[in-house]
C-alpha positions in Angstrom: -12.0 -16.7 -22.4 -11.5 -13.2 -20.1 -14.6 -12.9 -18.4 -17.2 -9.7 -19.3 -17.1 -6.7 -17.6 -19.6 -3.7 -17.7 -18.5 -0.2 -19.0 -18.6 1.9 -16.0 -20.4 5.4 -16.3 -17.4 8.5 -15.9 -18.4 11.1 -13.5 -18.4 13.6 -16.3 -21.0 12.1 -18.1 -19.3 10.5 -20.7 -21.0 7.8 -22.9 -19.5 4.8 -20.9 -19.5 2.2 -23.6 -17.4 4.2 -26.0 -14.6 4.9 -23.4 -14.1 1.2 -21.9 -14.2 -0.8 -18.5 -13.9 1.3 -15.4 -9.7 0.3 -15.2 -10.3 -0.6 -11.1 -12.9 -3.4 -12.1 -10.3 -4.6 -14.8 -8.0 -8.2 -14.0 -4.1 -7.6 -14.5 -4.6 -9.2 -17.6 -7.4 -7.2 -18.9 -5.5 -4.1 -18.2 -2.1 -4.8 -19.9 -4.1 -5.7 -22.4 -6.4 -2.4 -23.2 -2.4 -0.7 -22.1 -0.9 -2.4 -25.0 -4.1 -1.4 -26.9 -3.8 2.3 -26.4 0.0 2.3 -26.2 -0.7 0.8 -30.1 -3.1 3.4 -30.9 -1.8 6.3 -29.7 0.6 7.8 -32.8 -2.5 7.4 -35.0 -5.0 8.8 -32.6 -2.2 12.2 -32.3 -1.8 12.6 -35.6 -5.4 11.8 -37.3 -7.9 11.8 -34.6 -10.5 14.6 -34.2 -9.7 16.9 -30.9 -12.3 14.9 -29.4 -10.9 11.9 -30.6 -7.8 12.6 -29.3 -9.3 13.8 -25.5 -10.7 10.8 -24.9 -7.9 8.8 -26.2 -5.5 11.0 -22.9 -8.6 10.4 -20.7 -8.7 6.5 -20.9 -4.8 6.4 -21.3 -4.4 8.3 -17.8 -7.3 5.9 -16.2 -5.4 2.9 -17.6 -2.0 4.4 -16.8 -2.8 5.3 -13.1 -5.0 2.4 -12.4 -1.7 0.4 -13.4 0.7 2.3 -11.3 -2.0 2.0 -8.5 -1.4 -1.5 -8.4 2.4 -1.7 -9.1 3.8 1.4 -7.1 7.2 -0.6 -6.8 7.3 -2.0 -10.0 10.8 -2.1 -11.3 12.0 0.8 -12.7 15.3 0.8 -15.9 17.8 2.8 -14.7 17.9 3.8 -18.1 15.0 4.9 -18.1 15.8 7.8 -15.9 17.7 11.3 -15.9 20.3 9.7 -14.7 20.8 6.5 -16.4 20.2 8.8 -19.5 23.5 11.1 -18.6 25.8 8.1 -17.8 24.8 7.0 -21.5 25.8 10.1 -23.2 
């Protein structure tokens, strides 16, 4: 079982235990795992949430996101996945 980790509390004051685990204090695993969470989430959260709803929803998905490109700066990027990989496909 993953071990525990507290909720950190944002600098902005935010109520720490609705907006997750300070990403830095996460394990690998625990962070592809609130990723996949969010990644999952995200359509509903655009199209139904509540403004606020939907702020927190891009604050925690840029923590998540940058924490995770923090840690993987040369992680291995599709060449399809860029401009040009796109053009040579068209």
């Amino acid at each position: 079982m993953p071990e525990a980790v507290e909720p950190h509390t944002p600098q902005d004051g935010r109520n720490a235990a609705a907006h997750g685990v300070d990403p830095h204090e996460l394990e690998d695993h625990q962070l592809i795992h609130e990723l996949e969470t969010i990644h999952r989430t995200r359509h509903d959260t655009l199209l139904h949430g509540s403004p606020a709803a939907l702020a927190a929803h891009n604050t925690r998905m840029a923590e998540l996101e940058g924490e995770y490109l923090r840690r993987h700066p040369e992680r291995m990027v599709a060449l399809g996945r860029t401009r040009r990989g796109a053009r040579e496909r068209d």
